[in-house]
C-alpha positions as YAML, in Angstrom:
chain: A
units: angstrom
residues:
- id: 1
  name: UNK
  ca: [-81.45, 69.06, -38.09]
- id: 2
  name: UNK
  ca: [-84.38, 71.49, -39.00]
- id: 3
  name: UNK
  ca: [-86.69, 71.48, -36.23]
- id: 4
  name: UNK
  ca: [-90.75, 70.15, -37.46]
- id: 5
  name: UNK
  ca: [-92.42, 73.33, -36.31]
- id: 6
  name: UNK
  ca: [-90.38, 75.65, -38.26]
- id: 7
  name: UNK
  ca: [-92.02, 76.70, -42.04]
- id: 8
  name: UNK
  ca: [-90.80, 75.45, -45.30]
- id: 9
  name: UNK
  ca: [-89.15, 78.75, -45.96]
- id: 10
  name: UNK
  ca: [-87.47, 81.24, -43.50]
- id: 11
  name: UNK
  ca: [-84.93, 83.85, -43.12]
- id: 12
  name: UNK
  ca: [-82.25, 82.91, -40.33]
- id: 13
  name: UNK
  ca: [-83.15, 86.27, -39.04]
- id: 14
  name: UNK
  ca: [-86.40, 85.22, -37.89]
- id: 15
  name: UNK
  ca: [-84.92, 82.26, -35.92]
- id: 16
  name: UNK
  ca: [-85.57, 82.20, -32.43]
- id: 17
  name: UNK
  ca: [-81.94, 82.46, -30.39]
- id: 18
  name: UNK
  ca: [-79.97, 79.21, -30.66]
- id: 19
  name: UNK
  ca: [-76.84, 77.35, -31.27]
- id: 20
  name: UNK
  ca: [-78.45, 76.72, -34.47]
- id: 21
  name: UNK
  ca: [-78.83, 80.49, -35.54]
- id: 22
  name: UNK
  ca: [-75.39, 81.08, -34.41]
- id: 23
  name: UNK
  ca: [-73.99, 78.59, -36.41]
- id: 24
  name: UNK
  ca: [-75.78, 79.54, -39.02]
- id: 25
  name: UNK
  ca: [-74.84, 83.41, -38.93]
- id: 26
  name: UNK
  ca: [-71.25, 82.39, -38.74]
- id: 27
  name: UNK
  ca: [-71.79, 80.12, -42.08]
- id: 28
  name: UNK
  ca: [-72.94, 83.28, -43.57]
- id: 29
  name: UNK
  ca: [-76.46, 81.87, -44.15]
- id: 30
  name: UNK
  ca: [-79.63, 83.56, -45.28]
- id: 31
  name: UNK
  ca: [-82.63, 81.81, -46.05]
- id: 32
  name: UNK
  ca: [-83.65, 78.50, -45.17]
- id: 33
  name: UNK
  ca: [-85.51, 75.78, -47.20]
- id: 34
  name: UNK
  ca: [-87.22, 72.48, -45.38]
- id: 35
  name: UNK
  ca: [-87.19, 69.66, -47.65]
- id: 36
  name: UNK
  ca: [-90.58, 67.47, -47.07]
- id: 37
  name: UNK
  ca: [-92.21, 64.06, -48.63]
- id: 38
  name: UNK
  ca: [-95.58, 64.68, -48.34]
- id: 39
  name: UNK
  ca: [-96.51, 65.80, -44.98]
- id: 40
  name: UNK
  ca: [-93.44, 64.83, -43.21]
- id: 41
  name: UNK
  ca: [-90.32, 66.37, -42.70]
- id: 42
  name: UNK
  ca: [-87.34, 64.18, -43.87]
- id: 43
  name: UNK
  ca: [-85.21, 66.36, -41.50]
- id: 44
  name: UNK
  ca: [-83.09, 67.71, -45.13]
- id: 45
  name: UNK
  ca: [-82.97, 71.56, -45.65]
- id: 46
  name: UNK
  ca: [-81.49, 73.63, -48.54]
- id: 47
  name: UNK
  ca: [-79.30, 76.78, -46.95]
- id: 48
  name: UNK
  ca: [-78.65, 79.84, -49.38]
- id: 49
  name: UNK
  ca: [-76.10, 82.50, -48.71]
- id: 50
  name: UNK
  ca: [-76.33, 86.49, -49.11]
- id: 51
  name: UNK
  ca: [-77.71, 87.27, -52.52]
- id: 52
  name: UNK
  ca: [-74.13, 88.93, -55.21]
- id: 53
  name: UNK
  ca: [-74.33, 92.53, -54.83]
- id: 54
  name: UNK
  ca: [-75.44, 93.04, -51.15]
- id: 55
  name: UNK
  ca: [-79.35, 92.18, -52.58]
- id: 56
  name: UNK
  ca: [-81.87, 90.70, -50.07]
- id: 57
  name: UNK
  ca: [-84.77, 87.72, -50.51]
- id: 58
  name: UNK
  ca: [-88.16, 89.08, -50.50]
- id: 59
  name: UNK
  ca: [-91.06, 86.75, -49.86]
- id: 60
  name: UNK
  ca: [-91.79, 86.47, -53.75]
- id: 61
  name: UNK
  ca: [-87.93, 84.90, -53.63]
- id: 62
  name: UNK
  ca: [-89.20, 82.63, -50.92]
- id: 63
  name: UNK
  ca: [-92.06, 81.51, -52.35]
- id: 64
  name: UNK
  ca: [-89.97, 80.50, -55.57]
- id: 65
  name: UNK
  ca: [-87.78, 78.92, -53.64]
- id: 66
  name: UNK
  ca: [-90.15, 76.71, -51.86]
- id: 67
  name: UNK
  ca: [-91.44, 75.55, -54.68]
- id: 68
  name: UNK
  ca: [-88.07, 74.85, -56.23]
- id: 69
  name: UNK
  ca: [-87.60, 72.60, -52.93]
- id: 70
  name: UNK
  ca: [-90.55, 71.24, -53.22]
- id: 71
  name: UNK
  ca: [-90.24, 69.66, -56.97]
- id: 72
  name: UNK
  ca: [-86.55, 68.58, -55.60]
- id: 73
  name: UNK
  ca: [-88.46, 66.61, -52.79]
- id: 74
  name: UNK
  ca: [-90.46, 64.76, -54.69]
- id: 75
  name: UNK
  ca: [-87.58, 63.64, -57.25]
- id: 76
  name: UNK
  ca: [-85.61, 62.14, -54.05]
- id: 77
  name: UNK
  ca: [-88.75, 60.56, -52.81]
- id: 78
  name: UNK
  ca: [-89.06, 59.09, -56.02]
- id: 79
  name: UNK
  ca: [-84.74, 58.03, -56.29]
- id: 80
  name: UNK
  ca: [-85.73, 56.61, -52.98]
- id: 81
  name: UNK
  ca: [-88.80, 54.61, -53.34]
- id: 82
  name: UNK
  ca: [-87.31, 53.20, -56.95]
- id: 83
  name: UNK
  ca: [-83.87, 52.38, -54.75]
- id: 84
  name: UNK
  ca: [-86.19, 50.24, -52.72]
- id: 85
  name: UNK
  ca: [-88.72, 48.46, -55.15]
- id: 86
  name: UNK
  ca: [-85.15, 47.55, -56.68]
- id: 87
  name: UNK
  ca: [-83.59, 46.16, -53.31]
- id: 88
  name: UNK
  ca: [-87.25, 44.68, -52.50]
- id: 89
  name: UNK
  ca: [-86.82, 42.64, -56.12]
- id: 90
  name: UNK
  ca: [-83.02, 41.53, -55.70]
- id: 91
  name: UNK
  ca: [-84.49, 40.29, -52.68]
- id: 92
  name: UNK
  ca: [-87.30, 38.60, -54.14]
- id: 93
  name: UNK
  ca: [-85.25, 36.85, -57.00]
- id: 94
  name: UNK
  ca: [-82.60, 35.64, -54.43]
- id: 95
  name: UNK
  ca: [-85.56, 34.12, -52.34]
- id: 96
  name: UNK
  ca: [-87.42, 32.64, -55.75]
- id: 97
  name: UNK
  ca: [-83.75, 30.98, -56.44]
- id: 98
  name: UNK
  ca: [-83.40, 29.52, -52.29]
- id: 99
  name: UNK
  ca: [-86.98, 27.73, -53.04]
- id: 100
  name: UNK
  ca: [-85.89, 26.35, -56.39]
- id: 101
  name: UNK
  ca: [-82.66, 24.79, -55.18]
- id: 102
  name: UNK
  ca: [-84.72, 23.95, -51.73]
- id: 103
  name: UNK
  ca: [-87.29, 22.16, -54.11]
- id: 104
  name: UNK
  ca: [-84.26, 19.99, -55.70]
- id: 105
  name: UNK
  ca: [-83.60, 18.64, -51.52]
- id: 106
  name: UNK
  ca: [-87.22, 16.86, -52.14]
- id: 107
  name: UNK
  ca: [-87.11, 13.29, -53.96]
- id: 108
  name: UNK
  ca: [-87.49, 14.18, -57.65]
- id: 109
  name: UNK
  ca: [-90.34, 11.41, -57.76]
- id: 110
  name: UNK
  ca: [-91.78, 8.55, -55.15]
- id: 111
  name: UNK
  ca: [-89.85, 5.86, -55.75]
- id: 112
  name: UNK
  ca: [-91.44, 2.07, -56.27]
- id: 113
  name: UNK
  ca: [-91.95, 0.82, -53.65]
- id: 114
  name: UNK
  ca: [-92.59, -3.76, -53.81]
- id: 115
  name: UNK
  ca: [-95.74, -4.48, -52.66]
- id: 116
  name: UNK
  ca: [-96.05, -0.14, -51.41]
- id: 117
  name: UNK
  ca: [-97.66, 2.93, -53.20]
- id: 118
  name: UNK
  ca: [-96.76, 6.77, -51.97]
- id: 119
  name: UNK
  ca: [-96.89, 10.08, -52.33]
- id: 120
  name: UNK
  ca: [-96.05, 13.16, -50.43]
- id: 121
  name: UNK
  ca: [-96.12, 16.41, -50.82]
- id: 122
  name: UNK
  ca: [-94.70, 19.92, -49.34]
- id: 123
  name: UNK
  ca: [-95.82, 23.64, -49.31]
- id: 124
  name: UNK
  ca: [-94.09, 26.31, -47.66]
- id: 125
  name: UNK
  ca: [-96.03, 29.11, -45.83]
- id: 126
  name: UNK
  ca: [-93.35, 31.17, -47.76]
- id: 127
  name: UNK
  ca: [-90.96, 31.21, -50.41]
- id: 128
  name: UNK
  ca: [-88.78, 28.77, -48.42]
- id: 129
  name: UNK
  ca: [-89.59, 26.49, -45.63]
- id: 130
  name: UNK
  ca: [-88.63, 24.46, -42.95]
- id: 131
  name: UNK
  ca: [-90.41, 20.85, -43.46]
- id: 132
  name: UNK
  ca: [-88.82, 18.05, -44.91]
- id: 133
  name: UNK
  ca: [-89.93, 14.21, -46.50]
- id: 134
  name: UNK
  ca: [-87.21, 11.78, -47.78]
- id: 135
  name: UNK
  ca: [-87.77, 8.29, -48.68]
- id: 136
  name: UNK
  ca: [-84.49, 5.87, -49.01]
- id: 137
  name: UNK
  ca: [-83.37, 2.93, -49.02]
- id: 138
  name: UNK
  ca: [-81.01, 1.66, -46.46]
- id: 139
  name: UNK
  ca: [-78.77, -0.24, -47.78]
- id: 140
  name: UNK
  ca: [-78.63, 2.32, -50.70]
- id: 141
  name: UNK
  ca: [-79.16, 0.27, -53.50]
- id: 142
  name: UNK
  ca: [-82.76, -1.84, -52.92]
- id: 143
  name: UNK
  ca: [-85.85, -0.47, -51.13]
- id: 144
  name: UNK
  ca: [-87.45, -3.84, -50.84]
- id: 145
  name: UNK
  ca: [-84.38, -4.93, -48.59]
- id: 146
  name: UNK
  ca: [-85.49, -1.56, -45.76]
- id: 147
  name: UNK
  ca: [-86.61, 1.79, -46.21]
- id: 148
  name: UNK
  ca: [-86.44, 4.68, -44.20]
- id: 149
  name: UNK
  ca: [-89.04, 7.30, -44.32]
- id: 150
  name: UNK
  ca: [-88.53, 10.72, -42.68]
- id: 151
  name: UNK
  ca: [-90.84, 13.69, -42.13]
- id: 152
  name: UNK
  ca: [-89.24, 16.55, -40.39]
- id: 153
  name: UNK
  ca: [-90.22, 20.34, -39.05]
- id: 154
  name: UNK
  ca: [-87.62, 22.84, -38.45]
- id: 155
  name: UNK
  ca: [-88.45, 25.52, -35.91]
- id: 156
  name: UNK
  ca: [-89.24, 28.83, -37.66]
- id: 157
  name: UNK
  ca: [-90.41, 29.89, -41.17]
- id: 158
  name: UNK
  ca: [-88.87, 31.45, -43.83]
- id: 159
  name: UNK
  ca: [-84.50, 31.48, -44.89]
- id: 160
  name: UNK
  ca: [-83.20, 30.42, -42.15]
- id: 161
  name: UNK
  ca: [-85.51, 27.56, -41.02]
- id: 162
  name: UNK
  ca: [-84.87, 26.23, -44.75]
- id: 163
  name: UNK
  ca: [-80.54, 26.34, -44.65]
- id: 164
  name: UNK
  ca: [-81.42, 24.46, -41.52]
- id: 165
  name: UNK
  ca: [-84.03, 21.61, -42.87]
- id: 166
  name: UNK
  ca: [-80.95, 21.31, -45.54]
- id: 167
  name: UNK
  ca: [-79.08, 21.05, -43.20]
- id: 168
  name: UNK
  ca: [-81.28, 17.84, -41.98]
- id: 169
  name: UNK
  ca: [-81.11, 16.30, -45.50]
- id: 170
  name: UNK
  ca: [-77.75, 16.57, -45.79]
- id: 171
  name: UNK
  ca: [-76.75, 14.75, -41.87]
- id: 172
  name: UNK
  ca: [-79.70, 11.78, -42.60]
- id: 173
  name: UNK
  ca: [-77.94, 10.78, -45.95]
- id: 174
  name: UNK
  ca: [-74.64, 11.19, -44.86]
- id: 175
  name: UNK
  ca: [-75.28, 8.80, -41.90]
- id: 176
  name: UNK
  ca: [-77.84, 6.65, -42.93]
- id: 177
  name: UNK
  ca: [-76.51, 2.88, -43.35]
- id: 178
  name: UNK
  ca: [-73.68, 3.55, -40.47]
- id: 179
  name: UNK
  ca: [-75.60, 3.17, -37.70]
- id: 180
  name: UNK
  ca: [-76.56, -0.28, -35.87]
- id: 181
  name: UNK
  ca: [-79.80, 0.79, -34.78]
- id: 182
  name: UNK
  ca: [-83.03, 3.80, -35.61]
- id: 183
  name: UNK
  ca: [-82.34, 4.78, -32.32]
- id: 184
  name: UNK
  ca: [-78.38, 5.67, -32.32]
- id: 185
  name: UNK
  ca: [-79.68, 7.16, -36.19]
- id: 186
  name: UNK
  ca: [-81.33, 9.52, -33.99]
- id: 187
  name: UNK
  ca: [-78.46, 10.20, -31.02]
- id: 188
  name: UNK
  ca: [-76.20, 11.05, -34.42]
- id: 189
  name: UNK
  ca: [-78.69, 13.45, -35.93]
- id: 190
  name: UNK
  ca: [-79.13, 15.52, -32.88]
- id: 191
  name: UNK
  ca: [-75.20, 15.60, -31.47]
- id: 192
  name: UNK
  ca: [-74.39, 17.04, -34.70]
- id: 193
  name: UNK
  ca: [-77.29, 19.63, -34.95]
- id: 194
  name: UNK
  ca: [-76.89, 20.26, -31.32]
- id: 195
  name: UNK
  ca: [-73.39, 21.43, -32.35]
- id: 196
  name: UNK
  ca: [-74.12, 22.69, -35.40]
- id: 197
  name: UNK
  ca: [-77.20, 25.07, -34.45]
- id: 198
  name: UNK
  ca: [-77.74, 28.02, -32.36]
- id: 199
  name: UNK
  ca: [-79.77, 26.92, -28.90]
- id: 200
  name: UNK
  ca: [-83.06, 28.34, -30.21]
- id: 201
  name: UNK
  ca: [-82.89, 25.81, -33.13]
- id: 202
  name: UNK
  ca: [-84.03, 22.47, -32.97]
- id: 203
  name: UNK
  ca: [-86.25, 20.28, -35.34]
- id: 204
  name: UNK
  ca: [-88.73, 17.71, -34.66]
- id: 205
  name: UNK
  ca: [-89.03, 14.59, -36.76]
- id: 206
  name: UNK
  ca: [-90.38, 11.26, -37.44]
- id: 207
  name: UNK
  ca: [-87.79, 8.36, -38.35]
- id: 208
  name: UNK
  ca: [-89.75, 4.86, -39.81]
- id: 209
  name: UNK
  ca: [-87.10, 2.09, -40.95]
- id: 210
  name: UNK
  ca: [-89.53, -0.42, -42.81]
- id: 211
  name: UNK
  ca: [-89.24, -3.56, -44.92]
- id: 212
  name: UNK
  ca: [-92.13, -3.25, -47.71]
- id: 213
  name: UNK
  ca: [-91.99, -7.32, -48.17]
- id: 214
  name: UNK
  ca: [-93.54, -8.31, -44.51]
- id: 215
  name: UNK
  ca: [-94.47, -4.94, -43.31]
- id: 216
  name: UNK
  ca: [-92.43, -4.78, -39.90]
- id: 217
  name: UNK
  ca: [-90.99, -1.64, -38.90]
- id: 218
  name: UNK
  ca: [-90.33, 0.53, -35.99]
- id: 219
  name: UNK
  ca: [-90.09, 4.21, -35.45]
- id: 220
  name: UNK
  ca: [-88.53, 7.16, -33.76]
- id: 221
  name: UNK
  ca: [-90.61, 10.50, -32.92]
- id: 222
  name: UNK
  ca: [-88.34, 12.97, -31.85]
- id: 223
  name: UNK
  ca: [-90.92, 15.86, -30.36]
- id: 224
  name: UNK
  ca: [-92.83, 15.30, -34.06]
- id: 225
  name: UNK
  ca: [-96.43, 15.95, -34.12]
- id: 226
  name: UNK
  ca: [-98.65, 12.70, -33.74]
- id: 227
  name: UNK
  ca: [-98.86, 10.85, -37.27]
- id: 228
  name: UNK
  ca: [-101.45, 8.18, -38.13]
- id: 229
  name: UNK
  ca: [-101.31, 4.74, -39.10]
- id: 230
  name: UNK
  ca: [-104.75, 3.68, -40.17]
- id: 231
  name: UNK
  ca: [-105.81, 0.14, -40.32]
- id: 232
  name: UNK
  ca: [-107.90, -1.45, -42.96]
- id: 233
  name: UNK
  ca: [-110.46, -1.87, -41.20]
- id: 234
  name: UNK
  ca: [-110.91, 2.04, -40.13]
- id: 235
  name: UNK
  ca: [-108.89, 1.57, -36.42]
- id: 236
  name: UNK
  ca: [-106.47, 4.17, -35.83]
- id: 237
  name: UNK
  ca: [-103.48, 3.59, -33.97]
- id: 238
  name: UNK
  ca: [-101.50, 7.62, -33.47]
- id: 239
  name: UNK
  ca: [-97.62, 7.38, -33.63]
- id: 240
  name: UNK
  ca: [-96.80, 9.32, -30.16]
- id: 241
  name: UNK
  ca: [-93.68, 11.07, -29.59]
- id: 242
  name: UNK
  ca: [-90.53, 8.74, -28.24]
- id: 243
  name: UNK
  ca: [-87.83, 11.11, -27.48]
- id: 244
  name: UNK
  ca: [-87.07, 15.10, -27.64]
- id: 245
  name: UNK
  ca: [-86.60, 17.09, -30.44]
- id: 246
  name: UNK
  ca: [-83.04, 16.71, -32.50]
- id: 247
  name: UNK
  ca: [-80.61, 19.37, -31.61]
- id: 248
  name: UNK
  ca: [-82.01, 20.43, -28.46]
- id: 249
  name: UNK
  ca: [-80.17, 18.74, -26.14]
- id: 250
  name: UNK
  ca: [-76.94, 17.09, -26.18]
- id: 251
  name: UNK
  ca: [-76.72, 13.32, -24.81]
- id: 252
  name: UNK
  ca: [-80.06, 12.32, -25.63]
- id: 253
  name: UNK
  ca: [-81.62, 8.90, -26.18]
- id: 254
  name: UNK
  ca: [-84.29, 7.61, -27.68]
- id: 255
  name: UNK
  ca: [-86.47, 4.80, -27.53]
- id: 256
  name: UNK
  ca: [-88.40, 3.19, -30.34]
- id: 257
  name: UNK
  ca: [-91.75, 1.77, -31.00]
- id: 258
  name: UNK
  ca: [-92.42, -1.35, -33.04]
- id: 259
  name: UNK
  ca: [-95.30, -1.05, -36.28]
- id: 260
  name: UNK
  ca: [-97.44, -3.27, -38.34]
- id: 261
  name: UNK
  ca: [-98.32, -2.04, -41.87]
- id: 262
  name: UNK
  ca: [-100.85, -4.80, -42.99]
- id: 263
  name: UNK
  ca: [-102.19, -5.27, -46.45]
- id: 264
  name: UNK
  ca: [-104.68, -2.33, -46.57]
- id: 265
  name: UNK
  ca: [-103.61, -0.19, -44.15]
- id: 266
  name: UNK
  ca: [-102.45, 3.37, -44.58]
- id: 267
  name: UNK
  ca: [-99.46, 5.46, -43.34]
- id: 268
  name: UNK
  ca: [-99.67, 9.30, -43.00]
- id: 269
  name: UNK
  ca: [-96.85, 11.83, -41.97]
- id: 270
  name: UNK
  ca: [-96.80, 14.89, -41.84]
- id: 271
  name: UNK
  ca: [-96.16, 18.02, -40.43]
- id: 272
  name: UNK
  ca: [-98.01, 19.94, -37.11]
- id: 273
  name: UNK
  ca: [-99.14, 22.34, -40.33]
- id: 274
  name: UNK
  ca: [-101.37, 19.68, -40.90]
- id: 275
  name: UNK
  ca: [-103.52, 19.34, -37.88]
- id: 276
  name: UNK
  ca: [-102.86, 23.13, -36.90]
- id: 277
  name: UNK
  ca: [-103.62, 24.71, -39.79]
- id: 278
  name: UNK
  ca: [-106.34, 27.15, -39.18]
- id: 279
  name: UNK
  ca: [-109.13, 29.21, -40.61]
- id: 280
  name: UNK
  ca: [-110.21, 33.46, -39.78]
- id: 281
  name: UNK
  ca: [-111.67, 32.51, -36.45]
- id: 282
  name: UNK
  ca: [-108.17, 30.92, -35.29]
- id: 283
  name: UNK
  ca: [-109.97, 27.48, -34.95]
- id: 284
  name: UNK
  ca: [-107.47, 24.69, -35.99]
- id: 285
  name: UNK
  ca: [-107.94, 21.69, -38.32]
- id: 286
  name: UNK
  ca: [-107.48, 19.50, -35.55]
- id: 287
  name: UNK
  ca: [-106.69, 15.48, -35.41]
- id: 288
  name: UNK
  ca: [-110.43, 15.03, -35.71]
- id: 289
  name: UNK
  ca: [-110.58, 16.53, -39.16]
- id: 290
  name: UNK
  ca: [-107.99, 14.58, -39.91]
- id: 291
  name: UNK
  ca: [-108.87, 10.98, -39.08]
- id: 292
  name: UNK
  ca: [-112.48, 11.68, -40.65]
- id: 293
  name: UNK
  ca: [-110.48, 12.29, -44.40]
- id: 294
  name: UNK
  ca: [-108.17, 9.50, -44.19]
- id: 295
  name: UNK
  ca: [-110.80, 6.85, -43.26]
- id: 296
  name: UNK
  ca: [-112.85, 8.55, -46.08]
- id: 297
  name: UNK
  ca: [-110.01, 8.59, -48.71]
- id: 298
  name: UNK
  ca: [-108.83, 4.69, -47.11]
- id: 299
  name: UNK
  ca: [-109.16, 3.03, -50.39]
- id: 300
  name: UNK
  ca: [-108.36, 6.13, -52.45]
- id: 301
  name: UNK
  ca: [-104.35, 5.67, -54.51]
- id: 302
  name: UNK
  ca: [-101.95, 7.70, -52.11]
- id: 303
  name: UNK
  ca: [-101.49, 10.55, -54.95]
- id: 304
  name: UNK
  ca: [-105.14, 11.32, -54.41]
- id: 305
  name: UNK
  ca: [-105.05, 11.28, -50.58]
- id: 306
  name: UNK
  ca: [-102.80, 13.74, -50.57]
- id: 307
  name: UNK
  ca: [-103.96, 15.87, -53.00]
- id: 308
  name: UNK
  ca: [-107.68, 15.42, -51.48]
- id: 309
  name: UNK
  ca: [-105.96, 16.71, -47.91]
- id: 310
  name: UNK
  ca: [-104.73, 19.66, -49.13]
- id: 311
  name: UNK
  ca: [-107.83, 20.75, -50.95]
- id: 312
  name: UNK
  ca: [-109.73, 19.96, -47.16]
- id: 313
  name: UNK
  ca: [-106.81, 22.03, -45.85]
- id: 314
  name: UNK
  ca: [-107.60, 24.96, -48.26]
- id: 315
  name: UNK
  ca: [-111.32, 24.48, -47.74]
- id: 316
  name: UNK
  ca: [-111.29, 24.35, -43.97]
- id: 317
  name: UNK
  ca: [-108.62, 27.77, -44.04]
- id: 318
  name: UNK
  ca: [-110.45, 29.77, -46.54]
- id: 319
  name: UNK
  ca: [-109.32, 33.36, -46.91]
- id: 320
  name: UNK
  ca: [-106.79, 32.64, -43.82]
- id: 321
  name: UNK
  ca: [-102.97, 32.76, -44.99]
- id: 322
  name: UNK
  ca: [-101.64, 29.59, -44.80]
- id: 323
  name: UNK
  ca: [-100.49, 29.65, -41.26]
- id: 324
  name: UNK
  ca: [-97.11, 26.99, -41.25]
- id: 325
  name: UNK
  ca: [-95.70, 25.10, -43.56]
- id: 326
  name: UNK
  ca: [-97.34, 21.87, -44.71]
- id: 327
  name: UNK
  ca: [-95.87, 18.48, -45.49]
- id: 328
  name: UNK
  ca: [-97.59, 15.10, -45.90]
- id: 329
  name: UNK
  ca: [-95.99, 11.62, -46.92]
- id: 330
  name: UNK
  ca: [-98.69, 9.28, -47.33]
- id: 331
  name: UNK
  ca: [-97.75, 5.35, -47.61]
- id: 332
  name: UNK
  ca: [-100.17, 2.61, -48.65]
- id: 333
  name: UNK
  ca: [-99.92, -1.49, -48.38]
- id: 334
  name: UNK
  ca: [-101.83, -3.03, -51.51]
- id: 335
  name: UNK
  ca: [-104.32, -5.30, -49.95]
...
């Protein structure tokens, strides 16, 4: 390897003594040509041998040379750069592909729900993300018979925290309906993604099981960011967390807390990219924010509370990237 100091163009007599110039003088070498992308040295050189019939390189020879060198520098920076806006595409299609069949993992539409209106939404912070909604029933067949409604956050961004949230869609369905209780739901779920997933990997979540007809239902927060359940008459009561997250820790259990959805009142859950979504200054939208728009938007149809959030969201962030993914399910009893 060339060494930076040395000039684009220079006879191997001129080196300074080294293992270099001996190895050099033994390969018969001349002349030597550095090869540089605009002011850097990409450590290549050209070598050229004695010149046919005992002739030597004056410095109009080197001069040619170097320019020679130089047009062949700029062709490889150019084979290089194309070789990696075509990589950086591949890469870019097979991303664009992830969040299409990541999309399909969502419910294709809210279902109808007796007596119940929804809506959710998701949007990653990048191609793919890790936040998941899910709305089913439980005996598989009827909703009005028991619902559960899930709202989960994987840890991370990007690939892998979306193969994980699939992951999560995959184990809810699979053992939803074989369980006795919410709470052994929630022991399954995190054995098998404590098994499953490497010990920096876990994923907090929010697990409802509620009948539509009366309203009665009870819940699971597993680590999940505090979700709301608004009253009709404006009181709040915040869904606190009842257990760790899923797949931290093996042998877990959870407890469960008992809820009232009256005619009226409103259900919101979502993800901590709700309430911690932020603007330039770093200042966060904050649980504040966040009970002020839903009591606003109270008698609003669920499609437009969530769409109304978001555009707060976007508002409140400005120029800021979006800083974490953001999911919100939004449930309403008709009064």
């Amino acid at each position: 390897k060339m060494l930076p100091d040395l000039p684009e163009a220079i006879r191997v007599a001129d080196l300074p003594e080294s293992d270099l110039k001996n190895l050099l003088r033994s390969e018969q070498a001349e002349i030597i040509f550095q090869i540089s992308a605009g002011d850097e040295t990409t450590g290549g050189m050209v070598i050229l041998g004695a010149r046919p019939g005992s002739l030597s390189y004056d410095d109009g020879d080197l001069e040619f040379g170097s320019g020679l060198v130089a047009q062949a520098a700029v062709a490889f920076e150019n084979s290089w750069y194309f070789r990696e806006t075509i990589e950086r595409k591949k890469v870019e299609q097979e991303l664009a592909l992830a969040a299409q069949i990541q999309e399909k993992l969502f419910p294709e539409q809210m279902p109808e729900v007796t007596g119940c209106e929804c809506a959710a939404r998701n949007r990653p912070a990048r191609h793919c993300g890790g936040d998941y909604y899910d709305i089913l029933p439980i005996d598989r067949r009827d909703l009005s018979r028991g619902m559960l409604i899930c709202v989960a956050d994987v840890s991370g961004k990007g690939l892998p925290a979306s193969l994980l949230m699939s992951n999560i869609q995959a184990t809810l369905r699979a053992l939803l309906g074989r369980t006795g209780s919410l709470t052994e739901l929630a022991g399954e779920i995190n054995e098998l993604l404590y098994l499953t997933t490497s010990s920096n990997k876990y994923v907090t979540a929010i697990l409802i099981e509620l009948d539509p007809v009366s309203g009665r239902g009870r819940y699971v927060s597993a680590g999940h960011t505090d979700c709301l359940l608004l009253a009709a008459d404006g009181e709040a009561r915040w869904l606190r967390g009842t257990g760790t997250p899923l797949g931290l820790l093996p042998d877990v259990s959870y407890n469960e807390e008992e809820l009232l959805l009256a005619p009226g009142d409103l259900l919101a859950l979502f993800s901590d990219g709700v309430t911690e979504a932020q603007d330039v200054n770093e200042n966060e939208f904050g649980e504040g924010r966040v009970l002020e728009i839903f009591r606003r938007l109270s008698s609003s149809p669920a499609v437009r509370v969530v769409d109304e959030v978001f555009a707060e969201i976007d508002r409140f962030a400005g120029p800021a990237p979006q800083y974490d993914d953001i999911t919100l399910f939004v449930l309403k009893r008709h009064g």
